[in-house]
N, C-alpha and C positions, 0 to 999 in steps of 0.2 A: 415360745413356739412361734414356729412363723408358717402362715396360712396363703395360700395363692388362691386370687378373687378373679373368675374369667366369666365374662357379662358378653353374653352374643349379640355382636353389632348387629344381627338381623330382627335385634328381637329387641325393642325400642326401651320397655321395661323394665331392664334386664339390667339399667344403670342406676337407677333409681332405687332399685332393690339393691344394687350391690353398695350402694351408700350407704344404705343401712345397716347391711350388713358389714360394712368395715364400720360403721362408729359402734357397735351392738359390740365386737370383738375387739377393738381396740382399749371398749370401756372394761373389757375381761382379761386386758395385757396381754392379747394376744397382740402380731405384728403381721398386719393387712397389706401384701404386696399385687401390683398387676402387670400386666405387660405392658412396655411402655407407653405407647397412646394412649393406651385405658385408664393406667395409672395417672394421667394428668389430668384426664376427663371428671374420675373418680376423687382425685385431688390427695391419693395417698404414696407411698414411697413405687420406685417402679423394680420390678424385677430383677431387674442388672445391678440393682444397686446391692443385692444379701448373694450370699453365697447358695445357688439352686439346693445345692446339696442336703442344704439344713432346711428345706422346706417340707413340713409332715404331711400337710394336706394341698387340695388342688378341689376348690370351691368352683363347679359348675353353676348355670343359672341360662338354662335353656331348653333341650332337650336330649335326648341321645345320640344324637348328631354332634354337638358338643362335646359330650363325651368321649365320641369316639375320636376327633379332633386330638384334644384332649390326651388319649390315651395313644396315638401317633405322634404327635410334637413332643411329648414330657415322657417318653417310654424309657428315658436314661436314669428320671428320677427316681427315688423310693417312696414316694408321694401316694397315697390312695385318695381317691378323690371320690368325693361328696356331691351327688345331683339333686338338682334343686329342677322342677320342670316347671318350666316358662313356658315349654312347646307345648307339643299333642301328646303322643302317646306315653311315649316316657318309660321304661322298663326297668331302667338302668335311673333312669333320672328320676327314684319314688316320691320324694319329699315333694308335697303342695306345697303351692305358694301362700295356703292358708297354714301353714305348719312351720314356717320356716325359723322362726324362732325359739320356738321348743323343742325342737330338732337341734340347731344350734348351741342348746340348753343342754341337749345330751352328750352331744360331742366332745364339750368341756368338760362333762361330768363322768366322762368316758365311757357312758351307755352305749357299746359299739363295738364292732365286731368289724376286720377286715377280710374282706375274701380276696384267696388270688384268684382269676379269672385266668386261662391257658391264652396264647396268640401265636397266630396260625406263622409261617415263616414260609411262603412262595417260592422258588428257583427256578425261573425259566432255561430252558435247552440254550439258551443265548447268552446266560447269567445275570437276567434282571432278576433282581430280587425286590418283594416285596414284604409287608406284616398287614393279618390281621382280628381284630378281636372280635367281629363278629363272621364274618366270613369272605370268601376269595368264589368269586362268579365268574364262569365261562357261556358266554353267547353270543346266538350264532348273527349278533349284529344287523348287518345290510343284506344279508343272507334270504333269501324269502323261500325257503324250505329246511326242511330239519336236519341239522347235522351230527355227525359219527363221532362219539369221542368213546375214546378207549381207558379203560382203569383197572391200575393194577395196584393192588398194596401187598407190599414190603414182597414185589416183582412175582408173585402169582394175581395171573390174572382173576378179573373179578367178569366183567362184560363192558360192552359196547353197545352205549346205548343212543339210543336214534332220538332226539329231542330238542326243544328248541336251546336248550344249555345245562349246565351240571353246577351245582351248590354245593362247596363245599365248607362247612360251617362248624363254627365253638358254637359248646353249649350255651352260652352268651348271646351266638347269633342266632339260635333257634328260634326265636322268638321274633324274628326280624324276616329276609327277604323266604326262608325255606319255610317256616310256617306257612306265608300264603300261598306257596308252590307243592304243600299239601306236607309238611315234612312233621316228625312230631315234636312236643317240648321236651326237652331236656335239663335237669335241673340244671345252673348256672354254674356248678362247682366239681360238677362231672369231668373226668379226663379221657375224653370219648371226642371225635370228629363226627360229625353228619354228611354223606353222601346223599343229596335230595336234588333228583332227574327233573329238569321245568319242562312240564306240557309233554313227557314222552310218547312214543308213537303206540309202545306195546304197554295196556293197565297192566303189566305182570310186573312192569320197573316200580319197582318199590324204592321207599328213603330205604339207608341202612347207615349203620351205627357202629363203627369200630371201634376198638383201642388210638388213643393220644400218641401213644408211642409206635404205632407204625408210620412207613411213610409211602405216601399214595402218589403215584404216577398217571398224569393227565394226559393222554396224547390225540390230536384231534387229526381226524384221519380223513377228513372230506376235500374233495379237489375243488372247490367251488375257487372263484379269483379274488372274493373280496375275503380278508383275514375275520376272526372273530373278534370277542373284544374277550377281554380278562379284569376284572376288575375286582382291587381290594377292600372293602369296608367301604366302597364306593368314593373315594377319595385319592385310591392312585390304577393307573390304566395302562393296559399294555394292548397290544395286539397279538396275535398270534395264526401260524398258518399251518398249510396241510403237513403235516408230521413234524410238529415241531411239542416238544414238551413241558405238562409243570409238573414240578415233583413238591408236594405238601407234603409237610411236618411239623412238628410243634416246637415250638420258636423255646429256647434259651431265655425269653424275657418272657414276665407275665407282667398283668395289668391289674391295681389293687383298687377294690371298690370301696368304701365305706359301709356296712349294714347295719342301721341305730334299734337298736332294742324291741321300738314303738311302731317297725314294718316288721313284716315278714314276706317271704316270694310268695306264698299261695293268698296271700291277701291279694299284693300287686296283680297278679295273672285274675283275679276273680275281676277285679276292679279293670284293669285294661281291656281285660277281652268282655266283658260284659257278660258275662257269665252268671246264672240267675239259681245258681245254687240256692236251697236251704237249708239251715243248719235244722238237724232236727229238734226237736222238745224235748226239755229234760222231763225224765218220769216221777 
């Protein structure tokens, strides 16, 4: 088995840990590769050197940022990848840093379960295209008033709605920029898109929740002179101006997570959001 070890240069720790983790797997015959800087840092074989193809897993050691990284660079592979959170919040990245070895314990002992996650597939009016796994943002930028964007799926209109931008998000991303823009969660394995309006003008604009297989038409309809911005999972950017288009769908590729035995999602969400449930008393 050959495992890919990726240690976020932002996050100091994150090498230190993955040392151990390559001598923890390497003592298991497993074969610990990294990208090539890191791979020297780390002092194990570097990525170029195996064939990507035959790599099963893709060992995060950061945050969901990471991940999503991650799940943009290596969307060619068959790889599902394992989060380890070094960072904050961590949704996608459940495994503590106090866990990380009995976790890794499961992996080998194949206590695990992989999900596909859906990935959004962008096409601007101009033909940039973008992907993404948790969501594709329209706003209205340098704009200092709220702009008109218009939506239609699968070419019946839906409305126009007057706001500071429009969220279009995977269940993946629910949890992410449209939850704090009031949107609801959605379980992670759902084949469903989220429509969630940021800061609209009218409370009547509600999130809403479609079918994966339709495809939604974005068009932004305000004369103002500066363009909006467009952004994918927050890592790639476009511009966009008064009636120019995006048309979302759900992308041909999806993105494979790891999920070990010893998490479950309603734990994660209890534990992230802080959430002060109690279970009740058995009788």
């Amino acid at each position: 088995m050959i495992v890919g070890l990726f240690p976020n240069e932002e996050i100091k720790s994150s090498f230190d840990v993955a040392k151990k983790i390559a001598t923890y797997l390497t003592k298991h015959d497993i074969k610990v590769v990294a990208e090539d800087e890191k791979a020297k840092v780390l002092n194990i074989p570097s990525l170029s050197s195996v064939n990507e193809k035959k790599i099963k897993f893709l060992i995060s050691l950061g945050g969901d940022g990471t991940i999503l990284r991650l799940a943009h660079k290596y969307s060619d592979l068959d790889a599902a990848i394992l989060g380890i959170n070094l960072g904050n919040l961590g949704f996608m990245a459940d495994i503590p840093s106090t866990d990380i070895f009995e976790s890794l314990g499961d992996l080998i002992s194949k206590k695990y379960k992989v999900e596909n996650r859906i990935i959004i597939e962008a096409t601007s009016s101009k033909g940039e295209i973008s992907f993404a796994a948790n969501d594709v943002t329209f706003h209205r930028a340098h704009n200092h008033s709220l702009i008109d964007i218009s939506i239609s799926v699968d070419n019946k209109y839906l409305n126009t709605f007057s706001a500071d931008g429009i969220i279009i998000a995977t269940p993946n991303g629910s949890t992410a920029y449209s939850l704090s823009a009031g949107g609801p969660i959605l379980y992670p394995t759902l084949d469903a898109f989220l429509i969630t309006p940021i800061c609209p003008h009218a409370i009547t604009n509600r999130p809403i929740i479609i079918p994966a297989d339709t495809e939604i038409e974005i068009k932004y309809l305000s004369k103002f002179k500066s363009p909006i911005e467009v952004h994918s999972d927050g890592l790639v950017h476009f511009e966009m101006r008064t009636n120019e288009t995006f048309k979302i769908k759900k992308s041909k590729k999806e993105f494979k997570l790891v999920k070990l035995e010893r998490h479950n999602y309603f734990s994660t969400l209890r534990s992230k959001l802080n959430w002060s449930g109690k279970i009740g008393l058995e009788s």
